[in-house]
C-alpha positions as CSV (number, residue, x, y, z in Angstrom):
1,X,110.2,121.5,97.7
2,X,110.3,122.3,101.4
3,X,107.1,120.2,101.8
4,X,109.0,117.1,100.3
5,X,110.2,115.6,103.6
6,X,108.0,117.2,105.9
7,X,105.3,114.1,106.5
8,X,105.5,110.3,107.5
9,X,102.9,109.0,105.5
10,X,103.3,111.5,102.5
11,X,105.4,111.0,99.7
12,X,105.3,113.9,96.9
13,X,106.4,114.0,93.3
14,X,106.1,117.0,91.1
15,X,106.3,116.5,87.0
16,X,105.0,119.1,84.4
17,X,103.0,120.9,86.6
18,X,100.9,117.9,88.4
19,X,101.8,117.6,92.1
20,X,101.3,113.6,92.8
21,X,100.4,112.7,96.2
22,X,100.8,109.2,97.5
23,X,99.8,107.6,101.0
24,X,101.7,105.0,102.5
25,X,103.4,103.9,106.3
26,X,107.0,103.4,106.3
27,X,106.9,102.9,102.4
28,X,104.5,100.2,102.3
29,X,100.7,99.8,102.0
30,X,98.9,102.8,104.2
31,X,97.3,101.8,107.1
32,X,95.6,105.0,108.0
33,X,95.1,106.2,111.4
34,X,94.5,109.7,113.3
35,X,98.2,111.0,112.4
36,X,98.2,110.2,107.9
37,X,94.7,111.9,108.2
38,X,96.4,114.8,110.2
39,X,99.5,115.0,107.5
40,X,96.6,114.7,104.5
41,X,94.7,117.7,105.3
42,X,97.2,119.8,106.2
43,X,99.1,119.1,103.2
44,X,96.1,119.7,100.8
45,X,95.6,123.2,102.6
46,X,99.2,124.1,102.5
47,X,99.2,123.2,98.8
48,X,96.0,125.0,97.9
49,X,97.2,128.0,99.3
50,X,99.7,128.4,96.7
């Protein structure tokens, strides 16, 4: 997955079929600011484009 790495605030797990998307700063609870909302919507675009 070349997305897998890609965000700060992004973690992503793939298993039979479901892509699993989960929030989070430096690993811990999300505090969610201007750049996680940045990283969210262009990771759900990227991935609906597939």
């Amino acid at each position: 997955m070349h997305y897998e790495n890609k965000y700060r605030n992004l973690s992503f797990c793939r298993e039979n079929g479901v892509l699993e998307i989960t929030l989070h700063t430096n690993g811990q609870s999300l505090i969610f600011n201007g750049q996680t909302h940045e990283e969210l919507v262009e990771a759900v675009r990227g991935r609906a484009r597939r």
